[in-house]
N, C-alpha and C positions, 0 to 999 in steps of 0.2 A: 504494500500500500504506500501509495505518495503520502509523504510526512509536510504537513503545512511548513511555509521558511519560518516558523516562529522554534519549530521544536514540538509541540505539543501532537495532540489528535489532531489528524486530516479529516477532512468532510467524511469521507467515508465511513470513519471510522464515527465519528458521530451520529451520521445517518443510520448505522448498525445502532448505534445505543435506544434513538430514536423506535425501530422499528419491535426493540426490545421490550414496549413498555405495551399493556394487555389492550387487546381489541386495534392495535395502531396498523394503520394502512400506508405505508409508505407511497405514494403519487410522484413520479418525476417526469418534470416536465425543461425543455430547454436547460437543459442540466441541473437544474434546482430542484429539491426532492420537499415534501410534503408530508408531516407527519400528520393523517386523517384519523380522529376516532373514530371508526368502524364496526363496533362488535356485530353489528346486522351482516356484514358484509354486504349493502346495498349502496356505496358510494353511486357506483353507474348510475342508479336512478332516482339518488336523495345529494348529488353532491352538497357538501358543507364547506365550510370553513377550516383550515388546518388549525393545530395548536401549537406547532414550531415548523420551522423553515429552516431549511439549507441551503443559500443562496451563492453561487460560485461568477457570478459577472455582474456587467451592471447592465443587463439587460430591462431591468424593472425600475432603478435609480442608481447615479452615479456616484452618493453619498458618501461609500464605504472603498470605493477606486479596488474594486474586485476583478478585473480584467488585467491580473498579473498571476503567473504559475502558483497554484497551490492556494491562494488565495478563496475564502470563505467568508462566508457572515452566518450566524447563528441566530434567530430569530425567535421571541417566545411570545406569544401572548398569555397574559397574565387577569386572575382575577383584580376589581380596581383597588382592592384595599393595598393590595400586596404590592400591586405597583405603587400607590400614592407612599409606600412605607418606602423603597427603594428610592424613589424620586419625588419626593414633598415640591421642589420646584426642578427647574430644567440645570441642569451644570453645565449646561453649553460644552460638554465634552464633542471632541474633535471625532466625525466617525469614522475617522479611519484608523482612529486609534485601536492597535490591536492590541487584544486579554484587555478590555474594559469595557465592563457590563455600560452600556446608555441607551436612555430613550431611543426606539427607533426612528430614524432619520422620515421616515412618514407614516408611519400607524401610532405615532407616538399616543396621540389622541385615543386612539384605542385600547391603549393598557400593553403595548405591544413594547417586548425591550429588547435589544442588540447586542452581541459580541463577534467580535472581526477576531478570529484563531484565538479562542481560549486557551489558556495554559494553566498557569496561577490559576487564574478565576474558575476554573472549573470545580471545582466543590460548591462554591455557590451556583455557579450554571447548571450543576446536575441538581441541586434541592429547588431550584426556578424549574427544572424539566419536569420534576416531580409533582409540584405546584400546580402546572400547566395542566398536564396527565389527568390531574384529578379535578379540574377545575371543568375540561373538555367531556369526564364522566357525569359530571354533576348535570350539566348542560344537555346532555345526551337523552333525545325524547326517545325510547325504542321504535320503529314501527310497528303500528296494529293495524291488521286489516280493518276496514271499515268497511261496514255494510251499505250494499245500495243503497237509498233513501227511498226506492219505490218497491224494492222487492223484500218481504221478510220471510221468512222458515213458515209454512202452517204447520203448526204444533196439534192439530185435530187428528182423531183416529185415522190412518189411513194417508195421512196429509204432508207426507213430507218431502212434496214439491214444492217449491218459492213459488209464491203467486204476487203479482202487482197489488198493492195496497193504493186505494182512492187517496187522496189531499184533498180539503176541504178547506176553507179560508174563513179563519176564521176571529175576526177584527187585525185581520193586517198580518196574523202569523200564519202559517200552514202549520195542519194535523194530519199525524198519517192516522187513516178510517180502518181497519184489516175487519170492521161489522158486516156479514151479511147485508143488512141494509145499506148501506155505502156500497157495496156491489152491488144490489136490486136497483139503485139509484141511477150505477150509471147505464144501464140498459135499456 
């Protein structure tokens, strides 16, 4: 594995730790990888939001000057306490500073924080990944199917074909009707 010129973990090796953490869906795209909370395994058709980023150019911003060999950014979004506890105001830190945790150069706003090849700072980058990890769990609605609105189960002797249930209007809401009479009605 390419070792970052800092000395520390290379991207790779990050992205590995990334993909180590429960339900995480690694996405890479344009060389930058994506750690997705996934336990549904349904990305393809709920995409979301990642909870850390491995960004290796500056293809998305020029902030961090990532279009040199080996060169990375580490990206975390955070919940807003924890950020406001790291960063109460901006320290105007330089972001190409490498192994120094700072507000990200544009999701700052978001609770999102930055490090250009950790080294040192990785014990705190690994308890921020942890942070994240569980922040992304909390967050995480599972998918439930959800039932037609017009078809429901007949639960009657004999009856366990879905039939259309009538709507009825009634003061500005809809009612689903599965009454006999709500079906004589619409005939």
């Amino acid at each position: 594995m390419e070792r970052c010129s800092s000395g520390g973990m290379d991207a790779d090796q990050v992205i590995a730790v990334l993909a180590g953490f429960p339900g995480t869906r690694i996405v890479e795209g344009n060389g930058d990888a994506f750690a997705i909370h996934d336990p549904d395994h349904d990305y393809e058709q709920r995409p979301r939001q990642g909870w850390a980023t491995v960004v290796r150019s500056d293809v998305n911003d020029t902030a961090s000057d990532l279009d040199r060999p080996g060169a990375f950014r580490l990206n975390i979004g955070l919940p807003t306490a924890r950020y406001r506890e790291l960063f109460p105001t901006d320290p105007g830190t330089d972001p190409t500073s490498r192994d120094v945790l700072f507000p990200h150069p544009v999701y700052a706003a978001y609770h999102w924080v930055a490090v250009v090849e950790p080294v040192t700072s990785w014990p705190l980058v690994r308890e921020l990944l942890d942070v994240a990890h569980d922040f992304a769990v909390r967050k995480h609605v599972p998918r439930r199917p959800v039932p037609h609105p017009l078809i429901v189960a007949d639960t009657s002797p004999g009856g366990s074909v879905p039939r259309q249930v009538a709507r009825r209007s009634t003061g500005g809401r809809q009612e689903a009707d599965g009454s006999d009479a709500a079906r004589a009605n619409r005939s």
